[in-house]
BAKOL-563007 format. One line per 3 residues: number of its first residue (from 0); their letters; for each residue x, z, y of C-alpha. Coordinates in steps of 0.05 Angstrom, whole numbers, plus 5000, padded with zeros to 4 digits. Example, Ala and Ser with C-alpha at 12.3 -4.5 7.8 and 13.67 -1.06 7.14 Angstrom:
<atoms>
0	AS	5246 5156 4910; 5273 5143 4979
</atoms>
This chain:
<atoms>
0	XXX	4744 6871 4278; 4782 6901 4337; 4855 6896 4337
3	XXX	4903 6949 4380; 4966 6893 4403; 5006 6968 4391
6	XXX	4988 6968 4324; 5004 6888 4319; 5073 6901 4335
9	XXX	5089 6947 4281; 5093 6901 4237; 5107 6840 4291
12	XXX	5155 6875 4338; 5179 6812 4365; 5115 6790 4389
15	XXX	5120 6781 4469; 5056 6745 4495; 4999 6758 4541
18	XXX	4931 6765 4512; 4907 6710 4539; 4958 6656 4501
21	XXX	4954 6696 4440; 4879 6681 4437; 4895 6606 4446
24	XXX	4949 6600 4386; 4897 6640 4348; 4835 6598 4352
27	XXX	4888 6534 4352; 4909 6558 4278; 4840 6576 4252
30	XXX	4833 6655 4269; 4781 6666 4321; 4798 6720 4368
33	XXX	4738 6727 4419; 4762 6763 4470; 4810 6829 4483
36	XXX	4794 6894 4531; 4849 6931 4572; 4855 7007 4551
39	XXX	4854 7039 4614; 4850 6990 4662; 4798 7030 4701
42	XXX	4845 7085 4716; 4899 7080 4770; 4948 7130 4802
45	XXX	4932 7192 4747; 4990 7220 4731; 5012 7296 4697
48	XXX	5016 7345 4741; 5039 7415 4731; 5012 7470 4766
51	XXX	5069 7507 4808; 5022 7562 4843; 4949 7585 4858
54	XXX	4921 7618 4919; 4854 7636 4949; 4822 7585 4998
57	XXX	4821 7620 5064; 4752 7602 5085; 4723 7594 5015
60	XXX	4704 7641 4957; 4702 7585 4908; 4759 7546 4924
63	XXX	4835 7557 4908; 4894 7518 4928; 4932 7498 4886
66	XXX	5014 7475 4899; 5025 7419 4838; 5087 7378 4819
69	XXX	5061 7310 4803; 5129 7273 4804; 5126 7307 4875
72	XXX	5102 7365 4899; 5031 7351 4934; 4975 7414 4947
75	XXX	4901 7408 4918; 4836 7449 4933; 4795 7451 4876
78	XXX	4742 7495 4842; 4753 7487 4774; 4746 7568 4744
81	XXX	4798 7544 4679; 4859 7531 4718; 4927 7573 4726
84	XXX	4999 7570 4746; 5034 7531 4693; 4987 7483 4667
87	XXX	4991 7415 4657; 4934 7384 4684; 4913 7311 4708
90	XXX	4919 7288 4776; 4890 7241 4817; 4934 7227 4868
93	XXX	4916 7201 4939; 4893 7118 4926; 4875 7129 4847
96	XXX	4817 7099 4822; 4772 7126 4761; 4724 7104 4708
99	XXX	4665 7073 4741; 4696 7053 4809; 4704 7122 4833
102	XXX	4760 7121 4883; 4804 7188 4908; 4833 7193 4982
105	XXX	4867 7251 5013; 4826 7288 5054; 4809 7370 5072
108	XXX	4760 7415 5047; 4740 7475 5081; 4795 7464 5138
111	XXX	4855 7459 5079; 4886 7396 5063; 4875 7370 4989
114	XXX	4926 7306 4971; 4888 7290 4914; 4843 7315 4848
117	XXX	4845 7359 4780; 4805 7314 4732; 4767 7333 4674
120	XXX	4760 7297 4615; 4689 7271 4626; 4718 7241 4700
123	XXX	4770 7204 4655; 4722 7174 4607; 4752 7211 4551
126	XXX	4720 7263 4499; 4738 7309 4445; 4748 7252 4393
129	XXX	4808 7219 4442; 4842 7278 4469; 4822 7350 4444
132	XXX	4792 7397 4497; 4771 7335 4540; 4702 7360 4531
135	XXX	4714 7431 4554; 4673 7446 4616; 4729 7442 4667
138	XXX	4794 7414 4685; 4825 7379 4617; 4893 7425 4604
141	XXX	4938 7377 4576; 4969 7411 4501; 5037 7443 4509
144	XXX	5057 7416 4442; 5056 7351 4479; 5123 7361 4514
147	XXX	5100 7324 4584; 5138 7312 4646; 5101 7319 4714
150	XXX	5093 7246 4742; 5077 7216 4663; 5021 7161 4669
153	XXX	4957 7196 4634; 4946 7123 4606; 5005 7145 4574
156	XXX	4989 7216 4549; 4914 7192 4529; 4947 7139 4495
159	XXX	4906 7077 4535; 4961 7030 4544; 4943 6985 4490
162	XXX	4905 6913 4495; 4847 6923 4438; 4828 6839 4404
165	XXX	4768 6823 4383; 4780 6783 4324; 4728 6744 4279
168	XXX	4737 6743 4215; 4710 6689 4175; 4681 6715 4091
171	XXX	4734 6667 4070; 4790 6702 4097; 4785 6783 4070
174	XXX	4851 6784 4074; 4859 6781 4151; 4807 6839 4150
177	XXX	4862 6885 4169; 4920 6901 4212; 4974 6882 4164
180	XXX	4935 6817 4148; 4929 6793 4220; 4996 6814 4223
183	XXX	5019 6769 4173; 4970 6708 4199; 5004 6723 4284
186	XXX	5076 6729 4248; 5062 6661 4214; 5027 6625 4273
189	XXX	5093 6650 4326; 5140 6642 4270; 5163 6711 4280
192	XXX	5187 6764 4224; 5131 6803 4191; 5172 6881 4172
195	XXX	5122 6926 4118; 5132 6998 4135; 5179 7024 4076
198	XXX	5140 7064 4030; 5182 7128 4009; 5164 7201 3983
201	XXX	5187 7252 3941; 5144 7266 3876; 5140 7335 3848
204	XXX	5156 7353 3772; 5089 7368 3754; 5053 7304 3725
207	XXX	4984 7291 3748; 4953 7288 3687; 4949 7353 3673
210	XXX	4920 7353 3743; 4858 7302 3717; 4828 7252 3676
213	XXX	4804 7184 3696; 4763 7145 3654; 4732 7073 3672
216	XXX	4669 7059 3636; 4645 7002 3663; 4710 6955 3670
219	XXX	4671 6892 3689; 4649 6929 3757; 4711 6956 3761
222	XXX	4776 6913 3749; 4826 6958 3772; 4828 7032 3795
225	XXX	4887 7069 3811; 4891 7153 3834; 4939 7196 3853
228	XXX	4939 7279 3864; 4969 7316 3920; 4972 7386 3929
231	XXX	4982 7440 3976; 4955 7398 4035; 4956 7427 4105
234	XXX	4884 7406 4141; 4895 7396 4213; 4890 7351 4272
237	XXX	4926 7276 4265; 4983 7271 4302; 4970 7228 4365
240	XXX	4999 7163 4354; 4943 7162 4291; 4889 7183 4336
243	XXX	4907 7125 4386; 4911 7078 4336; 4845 7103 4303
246	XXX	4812 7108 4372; 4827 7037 4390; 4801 7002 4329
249	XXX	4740 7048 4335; 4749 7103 4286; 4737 7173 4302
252	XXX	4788 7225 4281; 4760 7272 4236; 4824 7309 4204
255	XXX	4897 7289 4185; 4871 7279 4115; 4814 7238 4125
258	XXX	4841 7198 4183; 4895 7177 4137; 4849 7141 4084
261	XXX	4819 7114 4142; 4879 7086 4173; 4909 7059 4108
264	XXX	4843 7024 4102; 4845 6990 4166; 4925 6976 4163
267	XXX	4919 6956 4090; 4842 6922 4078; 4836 6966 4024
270	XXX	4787 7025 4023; 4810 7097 3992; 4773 7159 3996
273	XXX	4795 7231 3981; 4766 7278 3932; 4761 7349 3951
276	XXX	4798 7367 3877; 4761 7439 3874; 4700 7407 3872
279	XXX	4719 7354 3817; 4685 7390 3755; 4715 7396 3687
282	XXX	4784 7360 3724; 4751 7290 3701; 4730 7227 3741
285	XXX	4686 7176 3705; 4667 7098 3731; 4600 7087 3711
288	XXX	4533 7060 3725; 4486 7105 3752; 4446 7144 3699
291	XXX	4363 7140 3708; 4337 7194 3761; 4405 7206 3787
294	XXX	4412 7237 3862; 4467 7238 3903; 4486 7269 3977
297	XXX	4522 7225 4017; 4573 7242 4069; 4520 7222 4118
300	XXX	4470 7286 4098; 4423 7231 4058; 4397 7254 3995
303	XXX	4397 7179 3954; 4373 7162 3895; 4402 7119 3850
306	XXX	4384 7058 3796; 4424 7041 3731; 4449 6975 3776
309	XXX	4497 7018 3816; 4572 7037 3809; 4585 7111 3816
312	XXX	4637 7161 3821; 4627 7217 3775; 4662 7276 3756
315	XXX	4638 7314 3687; 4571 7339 3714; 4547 7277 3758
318	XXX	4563 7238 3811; 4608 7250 3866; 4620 7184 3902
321	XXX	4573 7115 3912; 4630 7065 3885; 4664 7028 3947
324	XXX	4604 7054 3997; 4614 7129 4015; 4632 7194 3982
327	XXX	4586 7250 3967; 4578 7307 4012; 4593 7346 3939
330	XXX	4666 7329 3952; 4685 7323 4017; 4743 7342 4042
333	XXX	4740 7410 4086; 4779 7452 4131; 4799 7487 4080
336	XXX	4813 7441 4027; 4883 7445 3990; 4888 7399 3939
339	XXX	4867 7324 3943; 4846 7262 3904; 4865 7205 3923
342	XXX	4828 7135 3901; 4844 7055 3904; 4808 7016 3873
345	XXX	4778 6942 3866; 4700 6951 3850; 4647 6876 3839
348	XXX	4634 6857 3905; 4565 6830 3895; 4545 6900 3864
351	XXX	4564 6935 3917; 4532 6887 3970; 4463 6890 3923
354	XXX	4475 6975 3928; 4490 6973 4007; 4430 6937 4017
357	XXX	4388 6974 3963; 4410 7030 3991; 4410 7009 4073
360	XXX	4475 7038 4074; 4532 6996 4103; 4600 7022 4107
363	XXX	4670 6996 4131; 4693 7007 4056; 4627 6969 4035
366	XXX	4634 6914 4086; 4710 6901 4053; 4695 6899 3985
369	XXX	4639 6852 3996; 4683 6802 4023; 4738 6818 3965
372	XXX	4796 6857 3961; 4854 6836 3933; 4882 6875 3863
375	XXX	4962 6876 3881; 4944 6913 3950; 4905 6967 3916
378	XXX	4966 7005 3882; 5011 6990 3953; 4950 7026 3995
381	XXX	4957 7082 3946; 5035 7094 3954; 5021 7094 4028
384	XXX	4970 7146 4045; 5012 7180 3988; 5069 7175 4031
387	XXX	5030 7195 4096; 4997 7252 4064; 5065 7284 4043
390	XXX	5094 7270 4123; 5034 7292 4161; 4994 7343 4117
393	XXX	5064 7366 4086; 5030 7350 4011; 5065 7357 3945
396	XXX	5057 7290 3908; 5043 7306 3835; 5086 7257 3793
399	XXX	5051 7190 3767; 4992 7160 3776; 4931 7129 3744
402	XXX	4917 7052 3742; 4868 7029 3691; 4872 6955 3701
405	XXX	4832 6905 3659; 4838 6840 3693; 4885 6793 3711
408	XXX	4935 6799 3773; 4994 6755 3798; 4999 6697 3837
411	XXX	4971 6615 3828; 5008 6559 3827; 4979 6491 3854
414	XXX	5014 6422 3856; 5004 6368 3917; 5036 6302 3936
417	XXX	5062 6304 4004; 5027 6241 4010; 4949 6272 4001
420	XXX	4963 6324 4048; 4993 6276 4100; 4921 6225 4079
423	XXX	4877 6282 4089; 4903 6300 4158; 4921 6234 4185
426	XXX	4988 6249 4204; 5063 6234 4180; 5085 6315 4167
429	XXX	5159 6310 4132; 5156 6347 4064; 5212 6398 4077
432	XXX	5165 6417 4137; 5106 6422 4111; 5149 6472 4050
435	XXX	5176 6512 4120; 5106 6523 4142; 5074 6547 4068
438	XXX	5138 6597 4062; 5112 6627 4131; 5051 6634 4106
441	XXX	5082 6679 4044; 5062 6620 3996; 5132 6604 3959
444	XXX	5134 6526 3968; 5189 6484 3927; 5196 6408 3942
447	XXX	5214 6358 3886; 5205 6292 3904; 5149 6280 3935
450	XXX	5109 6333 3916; 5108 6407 3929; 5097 6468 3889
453	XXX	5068 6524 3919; 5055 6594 3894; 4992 6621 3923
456	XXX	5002 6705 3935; 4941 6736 3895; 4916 6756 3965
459	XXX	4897 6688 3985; 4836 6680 3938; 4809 6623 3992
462	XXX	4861 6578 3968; 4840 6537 3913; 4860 6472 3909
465	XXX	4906 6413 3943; 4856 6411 4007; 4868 6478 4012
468	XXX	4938 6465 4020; 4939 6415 4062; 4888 6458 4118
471	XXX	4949 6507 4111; 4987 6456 4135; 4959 6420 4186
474	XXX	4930 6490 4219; 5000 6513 4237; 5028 6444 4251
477	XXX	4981 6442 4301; 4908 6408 4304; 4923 6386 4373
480	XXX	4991 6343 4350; 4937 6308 4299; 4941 6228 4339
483	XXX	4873 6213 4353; 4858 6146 4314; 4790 6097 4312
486	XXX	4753 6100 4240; 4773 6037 4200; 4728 5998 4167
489	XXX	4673 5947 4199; 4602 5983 4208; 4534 5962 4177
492	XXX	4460 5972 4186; 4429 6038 4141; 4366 6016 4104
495	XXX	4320 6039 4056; 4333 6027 3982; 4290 5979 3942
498	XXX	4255 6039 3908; 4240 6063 3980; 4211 6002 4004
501	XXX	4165 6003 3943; 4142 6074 3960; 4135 6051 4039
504	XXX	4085 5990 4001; 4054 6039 3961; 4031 6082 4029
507	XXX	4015 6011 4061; 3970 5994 4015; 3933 6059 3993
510	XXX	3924 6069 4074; 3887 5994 4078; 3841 6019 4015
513	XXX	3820 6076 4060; 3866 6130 4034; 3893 6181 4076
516	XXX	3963 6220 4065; 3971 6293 4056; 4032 6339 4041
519	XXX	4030 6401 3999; 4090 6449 3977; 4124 6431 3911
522	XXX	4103 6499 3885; 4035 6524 3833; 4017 6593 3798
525	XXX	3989 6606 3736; 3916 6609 3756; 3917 6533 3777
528	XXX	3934 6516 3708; 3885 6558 3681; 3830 6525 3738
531	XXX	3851 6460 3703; 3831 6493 3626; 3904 6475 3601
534	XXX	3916 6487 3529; 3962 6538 3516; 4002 6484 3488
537	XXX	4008 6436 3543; 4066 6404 3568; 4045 6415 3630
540	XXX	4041 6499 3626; 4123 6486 3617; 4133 6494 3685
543	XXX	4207 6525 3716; 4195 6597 3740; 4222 6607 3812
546	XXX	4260 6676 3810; 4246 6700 3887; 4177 6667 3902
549	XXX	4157 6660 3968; 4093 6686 3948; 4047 6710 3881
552	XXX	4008 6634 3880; 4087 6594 3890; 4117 6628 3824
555	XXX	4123 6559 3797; 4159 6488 3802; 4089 6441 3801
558	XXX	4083 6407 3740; 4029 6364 3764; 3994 6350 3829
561	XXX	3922 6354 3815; 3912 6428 3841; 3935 6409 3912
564	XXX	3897 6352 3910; 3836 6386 3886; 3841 6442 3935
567	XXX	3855 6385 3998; 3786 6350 3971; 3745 6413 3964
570	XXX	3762 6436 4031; 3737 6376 4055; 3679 6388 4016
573	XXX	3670 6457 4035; 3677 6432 4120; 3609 6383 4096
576	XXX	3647 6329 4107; 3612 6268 4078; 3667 6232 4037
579	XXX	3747 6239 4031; 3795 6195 3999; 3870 6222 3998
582	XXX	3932 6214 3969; 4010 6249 3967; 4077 6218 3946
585	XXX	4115 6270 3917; 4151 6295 3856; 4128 6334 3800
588	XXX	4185 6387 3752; 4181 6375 3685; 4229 6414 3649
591	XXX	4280 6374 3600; 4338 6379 3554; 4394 6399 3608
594	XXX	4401 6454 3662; 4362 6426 3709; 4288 6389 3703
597	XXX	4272 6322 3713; 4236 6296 3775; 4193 6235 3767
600	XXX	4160 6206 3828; 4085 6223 3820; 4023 6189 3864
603	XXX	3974 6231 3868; 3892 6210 3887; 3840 6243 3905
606	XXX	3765 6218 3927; 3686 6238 3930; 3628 6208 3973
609	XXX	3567 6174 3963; 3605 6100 3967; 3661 6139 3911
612	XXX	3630 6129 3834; 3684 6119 3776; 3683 6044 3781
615	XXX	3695 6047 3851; 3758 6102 3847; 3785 6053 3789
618	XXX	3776 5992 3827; 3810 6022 3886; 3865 6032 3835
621	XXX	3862 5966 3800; 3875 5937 3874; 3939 5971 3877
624	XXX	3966 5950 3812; 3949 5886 3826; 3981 5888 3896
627	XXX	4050 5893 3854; 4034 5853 3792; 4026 5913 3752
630	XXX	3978 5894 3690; 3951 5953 3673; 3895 5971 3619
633	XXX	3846 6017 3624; 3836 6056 3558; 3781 6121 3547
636	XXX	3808 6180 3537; 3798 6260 3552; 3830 6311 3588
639	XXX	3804 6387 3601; 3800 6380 3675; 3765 6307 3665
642	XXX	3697 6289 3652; 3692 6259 3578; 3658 6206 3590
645	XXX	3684 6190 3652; 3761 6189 3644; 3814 6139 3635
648	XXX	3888 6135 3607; 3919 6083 3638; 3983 6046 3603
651	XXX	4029 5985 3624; 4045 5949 3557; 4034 5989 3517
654	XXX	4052 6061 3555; 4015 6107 3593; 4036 6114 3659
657	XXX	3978 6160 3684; 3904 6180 3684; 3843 6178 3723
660	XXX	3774 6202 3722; 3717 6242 3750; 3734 6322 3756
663	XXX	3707 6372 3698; 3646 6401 3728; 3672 6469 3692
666	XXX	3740 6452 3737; 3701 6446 3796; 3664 6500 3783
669	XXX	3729 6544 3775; 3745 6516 3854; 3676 6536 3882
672	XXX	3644 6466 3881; 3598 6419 3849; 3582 6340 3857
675	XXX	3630 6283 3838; 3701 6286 3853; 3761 6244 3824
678	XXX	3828 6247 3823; 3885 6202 3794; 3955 6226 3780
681	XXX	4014 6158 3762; 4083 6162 3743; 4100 6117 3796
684	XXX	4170 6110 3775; 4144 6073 3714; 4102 6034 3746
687	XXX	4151 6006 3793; 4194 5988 3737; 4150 5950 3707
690	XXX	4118 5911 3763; 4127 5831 3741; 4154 5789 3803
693	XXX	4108 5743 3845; 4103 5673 3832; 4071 5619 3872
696	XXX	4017 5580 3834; 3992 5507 3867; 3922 5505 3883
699	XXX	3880 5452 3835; 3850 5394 3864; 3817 5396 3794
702	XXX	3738 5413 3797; 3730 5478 3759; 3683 5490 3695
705	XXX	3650 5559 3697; 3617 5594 3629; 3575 5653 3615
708	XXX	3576 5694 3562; 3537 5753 3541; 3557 5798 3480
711	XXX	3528 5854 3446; 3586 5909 3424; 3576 5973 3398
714	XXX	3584 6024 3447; 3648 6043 3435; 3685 5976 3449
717	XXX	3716 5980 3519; 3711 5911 3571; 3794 5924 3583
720	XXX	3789 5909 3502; 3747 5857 3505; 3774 5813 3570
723	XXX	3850 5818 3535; 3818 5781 3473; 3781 5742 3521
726	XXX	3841 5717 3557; 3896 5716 3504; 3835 5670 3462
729	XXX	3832 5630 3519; 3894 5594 3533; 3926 5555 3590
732	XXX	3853 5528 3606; 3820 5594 3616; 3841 5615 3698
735	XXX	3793 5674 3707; 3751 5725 3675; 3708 5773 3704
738	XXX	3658 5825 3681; 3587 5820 3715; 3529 5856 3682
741	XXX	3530 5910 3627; 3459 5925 3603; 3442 5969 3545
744	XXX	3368 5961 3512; 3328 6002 3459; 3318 5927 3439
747	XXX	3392 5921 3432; 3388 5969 3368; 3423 6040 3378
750	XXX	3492 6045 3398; 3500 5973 3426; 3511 5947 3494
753	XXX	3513 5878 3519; 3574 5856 3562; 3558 5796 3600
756	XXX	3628 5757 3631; 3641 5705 3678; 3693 5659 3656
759	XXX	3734 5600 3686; 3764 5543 3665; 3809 5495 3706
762	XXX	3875 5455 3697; 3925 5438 3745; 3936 5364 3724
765	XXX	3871 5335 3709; 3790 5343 3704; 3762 5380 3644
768	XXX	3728 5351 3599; 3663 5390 3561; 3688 5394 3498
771	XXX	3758 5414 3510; 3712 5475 3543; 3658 5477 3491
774	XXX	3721 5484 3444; 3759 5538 3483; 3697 5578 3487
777	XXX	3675 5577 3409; 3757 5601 3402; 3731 5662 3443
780	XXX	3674 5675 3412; 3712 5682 3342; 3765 5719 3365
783	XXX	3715 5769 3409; 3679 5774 3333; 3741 5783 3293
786	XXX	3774 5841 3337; 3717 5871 3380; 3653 5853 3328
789	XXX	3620 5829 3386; 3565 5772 3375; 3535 5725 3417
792	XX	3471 5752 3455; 3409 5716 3441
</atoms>
C-alpha cells in the first residue's frame, strides 16, 4: 500500500520525523513499512517562470527569445511553436537537473545567449493524469486558475514534494489498509494526537426516498448497506490537492466525482461507488445473487457472465454493479451526469474473493473487502464523500439515507490479568501503563485490581482474546526493552515413543524376512474398489470423499491398502522381474461416529515368486508374530479379492486383526496379470497391544521324549484347530508341536485327510518316564476325537 507522509499528517499533524526513523518505529511496533520514494527528487532548480516578452532570433527562423521572470529576470532561446508573452511556463534554470539525469547549463544558440530551458511536460516526467496539458506537444503552460508566482518550485506546483511509504500490510490487520488506519497505528506508535476531518453538510428538504428504493435480498452476503442521493452535481476536474494525493498513492484522476469515492476509499478502507441515477431503472436498487444466464459490462469494457454464487447490484431490469468488485459500464458516471448514487456497504468477503477469482477480476474495492471491512466505518465513509461531493461538485444532499443493517455492530469487551500479559512477554509492564498504551491504541482500558478491562473498537476484528492483548502491549512498549533471559528448565534427550519403537521392530524384522519397503499416497478412487469386487455393502466402500482431489484416481481417503500394494507387485511383475516381496507402514481412514475418521496403523504385504506359495507368505507372517509373542490363529475364511481356498482370517484371542491369502485370479485379472500373488493387510495397532512380554525359560538338562501322531480329519478341520487342542490337551509336559506331513488318499475315504504331528515332551526338573508320556498322549488323542473327530491313523 503506498502511503503520501502529506496525507499522514492530516490526520497526524504533529508528526516530525525523517523517513528513515519512521520506518524503524514502524517495523519495531509490528507494521512493516518497506521502503519510501522521494517525489521529485530527480528535479532540481525548475522553477515558474512567466514570460515577460518574445522576439525573433536574429540568425534563426525557428528560434525566438524569449525575456522570462523566473524569480529574476534571465533570457531563453527556445523553439517551442505554443509559447507567448504572459505565460507561465517551467524553467530550467542554469545548474537544474531533470528526470533521467539530464542536466541544463547556460550556454548560446545560434550566437544568442540562452540562461536556461522551457520544459514540457514529458521533460518533467509528468502526463495528463498529474498535471492537465502536460501531454500537449510543447512547452507545459502552467493553468492561470493556479495563481503562481514566478520563482515557485514546480515540485511545488506539480505537487511532488511528498515522501510516498511503502507499507505492508499483513490480512490480519484490514484496518491499517488505509490512510486513516495507518494514521491511527503512526499516532499510537509516536504517541501523538490522531484529529478526524469533521464531517459537516447541509441536507436539502427533499427526502431521498422519493429519490429510490433499496432493497437487500440476500442479507447473509450483505450485513450492512447504507446509500445516499445527491443531486445537481457539477462534473469536472478534482481540485489539485485531490489529484496529488490520488497521484501519490497511485490512483489516476478520472473526475471530481469519481476521484472522490476513490479517495474516501483509500482515506477510509472502505470502498463506495457512484451510480449514474439516470441510468438506475424503475428508481430501485436490489442486493441479490446473480440470476442464471445473467451478463454484465464492467467498467473495464468486459462483457462477464455471471453464476447464481455471485453478489450483484441490480436496479429493476438487471444488474448494474458486481457487489464490492466494479460497477457496470450501464451506470457509470459521465461527463454529463447530474445526479448521483452513492453506496457503502459491507458485502461476505469470501464471496467476493471466490467472484474475483471466478471472474479474474481483482479490484482495490475487491482486495479490501476480502480482507474485511469493518461495519461502523461504512456509514462514516458515506457522510464523507457526502460531504466532499457537496464542497467540490457543489451537490445538493437529498435528506436521509438508507442503511439496511442485519447484523450485529459495536464494540468487544475482553478481560486480562496484568499478570498473563506481563508472563506472556517476560517483562514487569506496570498495569496503569500497560491501560496508557491500550487507550492509544483507541481500545478503552479500565484497571481494577489487577486486571484490566478493555473495549476492543469493532474495527479491530484481529483482536480476540487475552494474547491478543498482551501483543498490543508489548508491541508499543517496545520489543527491544523485552530483557533477554535463558529458557528455564533442565534439557533432555527426544526419543521415539514405545509404539514407535515397535513400528521401527516391525520394519527390522520384515526387512530380515526379505521384505522390501515402499510408500504410496494415502489416497484411492472408486475403480480400485471395484478391481477388488467389493460388495456394495462393504465397510470398506465407506471411504471420506476429498472435496478438491488432486486428481480423478485420489477422490478418496484409502480405506485399505491392498490396491497400492497390488499395483507395486504387478509392476514388478509386468518389468519380468522374477519374485517381489514388499511391504508399507501406513494408515488406513475408516470413517466413524465423530467429525473426523479414525486412523488405525495398517501393515500392508505383498509377495509372488516361484520360492512364494501360501504356506510360505503365512510362515513369513507367523515369524513376525512370533518375533513379538503375538499368538495368533490362523482360521479359513473368504474375501472377494482372495482366493477361496487359499485365504486366511487371522485373530489374536479371539479377534481378527487382519487377513491373508493368495489374490483372486478375477482381481488379478482386473490389474492385467495372472500367476500367484499374495498380499496381507494387519491392524497393527491391535496387534501391538496384544503382544504378551518375553520371558526367559532355562534350558532342560532333561533328555526329551518325542511322539508321532497321524490323524485322519475330515477335510474341513483346520491344523491351527487341531494343534490348540493338541497343546491345551497336553499340559506342562508337552514343550512342542509341530505339523509335518498332510496326505490325503482315495484310501482315506472321501473328504478326509490325514494330519501327521510331531510332538515333544520334556520337563524341567526331572527325566520322563513312558507312561507319564504314554498317558499324556492317550489325553490327546481323546480330546483331538471329542473336538476335532479326528482318529488315530492305522
Amino acid at each position: 500500500m503506498k502511503l503520501p507522509l502529506n496525507w499522514l499528517k492530516e490526520y497526524v499533524p504533529e508528526l516530525e520525523v525523517s523517513p528513515e526513523a519512521y520506518m524503524e518505529r514502524m517495523a519495531l511496533s509490528g507494521t512493516e513499512v518497506e521502503g519510501y520514494e522521494r517525489l521529485g527528487e530527480e528535479i532540481d532548480k525548475v522553477v515558474v517562470g512567466k514570460i515577460l516578452k518574445i522576439e525573433k532570433h536574429p540568425d534563426a527562423d525557428r528560434l525566438v527569445v524569449c525575456q522570462v521572470d523566473a524569480g529574476t529576470d534571465i533570457q531563453i532561446v527556445t523553439g517551442a511553436p505554443n509559447v507567448f508573452e504572459g505565460a507561465m511556463v517551467p524553467v530550467a534554470l542554469d545548474g537544474s537537473r531533470l528526470p533521467g539525469g539530464v542536466k541544463i547549463k547556460k550556454g548560446k544558440l545560434r550566437g544568442v545567449v540562452s540562461e536556461g530551458m522551457m520544459c514540457s511536460g514529458r521533460e518533467l516526467g509528468v502526463t495528463d493524469d498529474d498535471y492537465p496539458g502536460a501531454d500537449v506537444d510543447g512547452i507545459l503552460i502552467l493553468k492561470e486558475e493556479d495563481e503562481l508566482t514566478p520563482g515557485t518550485d514546480m515540485k511545488e506546483v506539480l505537487g511532488l514534494t511528498d515522501t510516498v511509504f511503502e507499507a505492508e500490510i499483513l490480512a490480519n490487520r484490514p484496518d491499517c489498509l488505509s490512510v486513516m488506519g495507518m494514521a491511527r497505528e503512526t499516532a499510537a506508535v509516536f504517541d501523538l494526537d490522531f484529529e478526524i476531518p469533521a464531517i459537516e453538510y447541509e441536507e436539502s428538504r427533499n427526502p431521498m426516498q422519493w429519490a429510490v428504493s433499496v432493497e437487500v435480498e440476500d442479507k447473509d452476503l450483505c450485513p450492512r448497506y447504507m446509500a445516499r442521493v445527491v443531486k445537481n452535481v457539477r462534473i469536472g476536474p478534482s481540485p489539485a490537492w485531490m489529484r496529488r494525493y490520488l497521484q501519490a498513492a497511485g490512483v489516476r484522476s478520472i473526475n471530481n466525482a469519481v476521484d472522490i469515492t476513490n479517495f474516501v476509499m483509500l482515506e477510509t478502507g472502505q470502498p463506495l461507488h457512484a451510480f449514474d441515477m439516470r441510468n438506475i431503472r424503475e428508481n430501485r436498487i436490489v442486493v441479490r445473487r446473480a440470476k442464471a444466464g445473467e451478463n454484465l459490462v464492467t467498467l473495464d469494457g468486459k462483457d462477464r457472465e455471471l453464476d447464481e454464487s455471485m453478489l450483484v447490484i441490480a436496479d429493476g431490469v438487471g444488474p448494474v454493479g458486481l457487489a464490492g468488485i466494479m460497477g457496470g459500464e450501464n451506470s457509470e458516471i459521465k461527463e454529463d451526469t447530474v445526479d448521483i448514487l452513492i453506496e457503502s456497504a459491507k458485502f461476505d468477503g469470501t464471496n467476493i474473493r471466490l467472484t474475483s477469482r471466478k471472474l479474474g477480476l481483482a479490484t482495490e474495492a475487491s482486495a479490501r473487502y476480502e480482507k474485511g471491512v469493518d461495519i461502523l466505518t461504512t456509514q462514516m465513509a458515506l457522510e464523507r464523500a457526502a460531504q466532499l461531493m457537496q464542497q467540490l461538485c457543489g451537490a445538493e444532499v437529498l435528506k436521509g439515507r438508507v442503511d439496511i443493517l442485519s447484523a450485529p455492530m459495536g464494540e468487544r469487551t475482553i478481560r486480562v490479568p496484568v499478570k498473563r500479559i506481563n508472563d506472556l512477554g517476560g517483562v514487569k509492564i506496570d498495569g496503569r501503563e500497560m491501560a496508557d498504551i491500550l487507550d492509544r491504541l483507541f481500545m478503552l482500558a479500565n484497571l481494577e485490581g489487577d486486571e484490566l478491562t478493555v473495549m476492543v473498537p469493532s474495527f479491530r476484528g484481529d483482536i480476540k482474546g487475552p494474547a491478543d492483548i498482551a501483543e498490543e502491549v508489548l508491541r508499543l512498549y517496545g520489543y527491544d526493552k523485552i530483557p533477554y533471559t535463558l529458557p528455564k528448565g533442565g534439557g533432555h534427550a527426544g526419543g521415539l515413543t514405545p509404539f514407535q519403537r515397535d513400528v521401527e521392530r516391525v520394519r527390522d524384522t520384515l526387512v530380515g524376512l526379505g521384505f522390501y519397503e515402499t510408500y504410496h499416497y494415502s489416497f484411492m478412487s472408486e475403480s480400485d474398489l471395484a478391481a477388488l469386487r467389493l460388495p456394495e455393502n462393504d465397510e470398506l466402500r465407506k471411504a471420506v470423499t476429498i472435496l478438491n482431489p488432486l486428481s480423478a484416481d485420489m477422490g478418496m481417503m484409502r480405506t485399505t491398502m491392498v490396491p497400492a500394494m497390488l499395483d507395486a507387485l504387478i509392476g514388478n511383475v509386468n518389468k519380468k522381474r522374477e519374485k517381489a516381496a514388499l511391504f508399507e507402514l501406513g494408515r488406513v481412514y475408516l470413517p466413524g461416529d465423530g467429525e473426523l475418521p479414525e486412523e488405525p496403523a495398517t501393515l500392508c504385504l505383498g509377495a509372488y515368486g516361484r520360492d512364494m506359495d501360501f504356506y510360505g507368505f503365512k510362515g513369513r507372517i507367523e515369524a513376525l508374530f512370533a518375533a513379538f509373542g503375538v499368538p495368533a490363529v490362523f482360521e479359513k475364511t473368504t474375501r472377494t479379492y482372495l482366493h477361496p481356498g487359499r485365504a486366511a482370517e487371522i485373530r489374536v484371542n479371539g479377534e481378527t486383526v487382519g487377513v491373508m491369502g493368495e489374490v483372486h485370479p478375477l482381481t488379478l485379472a482386473a490389474y492385467g496379470a495372472e500367476g500367484r500373488v499374495h498380499v496381507a493387510e494387519l491392524d497393527l495397532t491391535r496387534i501391538l497391544s496384544r503382544r504378551v512380554p518375553a520371558h526367559y525359560t532355562a534350558v532342560s538338562r532333561h533328555p526329551a521324549v518325542k511322539r508321532d501322531l497321524a490323524l485322519v480329519v475330515k477335510e474341513e478341520v483346520t491344523v491351527g484347530a487341531m494343534t490348540a487342542v493338541i497343546e491345551k490337551a497336553g499340559g506342562r509336559l508337552l514343550s512342542d508341536v509341530q505339523l509335518f506331513d498332510i496326505y490325503r488318499s482315495p484310501e482315506l475315504g472321501e473328504g478326509m485327510k490325514s494330519v501327521a504331528f510331531a510332538l515333544t515332551f520334556q520337563s524341567l526338573t526331572r527325566t520322563l518316564q513312558d507312561e507319564e508320556v504314554d498317558e499324556a498322549v492317550r489325553k490327546i488323542l481323546d480330546r483331538l476325537e471329542k473336538d476335532a473327530g479326528a482318529v488315530l491313523r492305522s
